[in-house]
C-alpha positions in Angstrom: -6.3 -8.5 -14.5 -10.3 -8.0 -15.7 -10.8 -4.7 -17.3 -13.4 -4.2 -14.2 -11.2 -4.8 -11.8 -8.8 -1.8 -13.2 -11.6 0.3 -12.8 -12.0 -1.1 -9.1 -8.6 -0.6 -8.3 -8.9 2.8 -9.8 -11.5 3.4 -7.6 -9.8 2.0 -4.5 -6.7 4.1 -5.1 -8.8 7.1 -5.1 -11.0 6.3 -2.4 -7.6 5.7 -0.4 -5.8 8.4 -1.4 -8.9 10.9 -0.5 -9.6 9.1 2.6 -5.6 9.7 3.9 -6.1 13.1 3.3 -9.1 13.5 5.1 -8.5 11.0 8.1 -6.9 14.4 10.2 -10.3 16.3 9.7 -12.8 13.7 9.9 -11.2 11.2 12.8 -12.1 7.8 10.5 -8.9 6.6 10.0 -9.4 3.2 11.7 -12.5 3.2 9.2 -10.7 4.4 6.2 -8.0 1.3 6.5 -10.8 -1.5 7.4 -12.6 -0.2 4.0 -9.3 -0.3 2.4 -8.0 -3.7 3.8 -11.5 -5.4 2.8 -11.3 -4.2 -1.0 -8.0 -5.1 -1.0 -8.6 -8.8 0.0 -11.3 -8.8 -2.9 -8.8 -7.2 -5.0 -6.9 -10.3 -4.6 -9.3 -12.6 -4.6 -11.4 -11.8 -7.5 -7.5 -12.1 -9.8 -5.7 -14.8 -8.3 -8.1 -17.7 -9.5 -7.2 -20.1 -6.5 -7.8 -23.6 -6.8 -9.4 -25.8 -3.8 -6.4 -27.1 -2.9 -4.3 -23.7 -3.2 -6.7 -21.4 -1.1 -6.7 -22.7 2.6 -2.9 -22.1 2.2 -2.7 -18.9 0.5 -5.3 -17.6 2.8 -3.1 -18.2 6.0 0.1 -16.9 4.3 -1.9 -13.4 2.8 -3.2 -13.2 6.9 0.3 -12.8 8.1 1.5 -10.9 5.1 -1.0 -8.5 5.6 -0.1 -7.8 9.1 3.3 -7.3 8.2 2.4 -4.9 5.3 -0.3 -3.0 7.6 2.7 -2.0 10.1 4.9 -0.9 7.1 1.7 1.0 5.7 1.4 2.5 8.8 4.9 4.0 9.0 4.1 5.5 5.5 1.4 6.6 6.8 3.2 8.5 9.5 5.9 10.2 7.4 3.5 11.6 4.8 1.2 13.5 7.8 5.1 14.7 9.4 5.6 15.7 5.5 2.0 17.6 5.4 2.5 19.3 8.7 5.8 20.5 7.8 5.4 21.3 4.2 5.6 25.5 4.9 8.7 25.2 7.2 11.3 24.4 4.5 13.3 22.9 6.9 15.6 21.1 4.6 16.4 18.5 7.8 12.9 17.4 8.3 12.9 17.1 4.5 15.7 14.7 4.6 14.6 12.7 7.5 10.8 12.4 5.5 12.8 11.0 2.3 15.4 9.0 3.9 12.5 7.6 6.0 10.5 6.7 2.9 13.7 5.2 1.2 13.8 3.1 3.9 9.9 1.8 4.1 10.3 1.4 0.5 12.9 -0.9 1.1 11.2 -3.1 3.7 7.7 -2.9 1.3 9.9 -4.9 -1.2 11.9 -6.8 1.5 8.4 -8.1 2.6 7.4 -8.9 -0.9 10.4 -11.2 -1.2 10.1 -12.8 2.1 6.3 -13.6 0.7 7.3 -14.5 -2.7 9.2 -17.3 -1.4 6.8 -18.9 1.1 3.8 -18.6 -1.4 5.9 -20.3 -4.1 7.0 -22.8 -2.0 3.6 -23.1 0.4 1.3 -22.8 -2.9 2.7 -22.7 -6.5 5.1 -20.2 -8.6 2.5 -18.8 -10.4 -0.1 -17.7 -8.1 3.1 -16.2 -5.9 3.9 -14.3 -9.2 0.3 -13.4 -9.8 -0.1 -12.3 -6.2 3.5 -10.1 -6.0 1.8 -8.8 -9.5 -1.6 -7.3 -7.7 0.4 -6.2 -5.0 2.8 -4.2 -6.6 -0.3 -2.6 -9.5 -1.9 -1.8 -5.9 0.7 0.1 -4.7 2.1 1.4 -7.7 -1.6 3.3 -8.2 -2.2 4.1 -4.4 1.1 6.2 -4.4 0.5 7.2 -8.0 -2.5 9.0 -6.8 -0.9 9.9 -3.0 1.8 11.6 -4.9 0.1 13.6 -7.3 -1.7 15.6 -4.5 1.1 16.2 -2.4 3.4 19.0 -3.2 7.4 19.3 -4.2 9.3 19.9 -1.0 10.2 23.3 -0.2 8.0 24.6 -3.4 5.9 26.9 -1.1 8.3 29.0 -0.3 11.8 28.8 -1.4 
């Protein structure tokens, strides 16, 4: 990717990661996710260096992986505001079921990558399916980088 678009991402990540934490408080969370979907799709668009010929079908295919990713990003969503409002009980069972439930929408983040990998490659061409899983996963990898480093160990407030 451009050096600029590092910095974008950057900046998206953050953006994101501030925004989570304040949809509670402010009530913008449908606004906080249409900001982030947008930049995401220029994200995309400004690294992926479609041809003519390559876009009207990459398009379609991103439209319905992006509703699959938004309901999985929505169930992440969930467990890290059941994590936050349970983060001073040290209950060691809601901790489980916030992990095992993350474990599991890790697992059906990649499944979904996969699924996608195979159509784009076949639908549009190898390399902009490679390219593509590529931006997806330096998206991701940042936006929970920067979730992550706000959020505190388990059961450290207390115990």
């Amino acid at each position: 990717m451009k050096k600029r678009n590092f910095i974008f991402c950057f900046l998206l990540a953050t953006a994101f990661a501030i925004g989570a934490k304040a949809q509670d408080a402010a009530g913008d969370e449908g606004v906080t996710r249409k900001l982030f979907q947008a930049q995401h799709r220029t994200i995309v668009s400004d690294n992926l260096n479609l041809t003519a010929a390559q876009s009207a079908p990459f398009w379609k295919i991103y439209d319905e992986y992006e509703g699959e990713r938004k309901t999985i990003g929505e169930k992440k969503i969930m467990l890290l505001k059941k994590f936050v409002a349970n983060i001073d009980s040290n209950n060691a069972a809601t901790a489980a079921d916030v992990i095992n439930g993350t474990i599991d929408n890790q697992m059906d983040y990649l499944k979904l990558q996969k699924k996608y990998f195979k159509r784009i490659s076949k639908e549009v061409s190898p390399m902009v399916a490679a390219r593509f899983m590529q931006i997806e996963q330096t998206i991701n990898a940042r936006i929970s980088s920067d979730i992550l480093s706000e959020l505190p160990l388990a059961g450290s407030t207390g115990q």
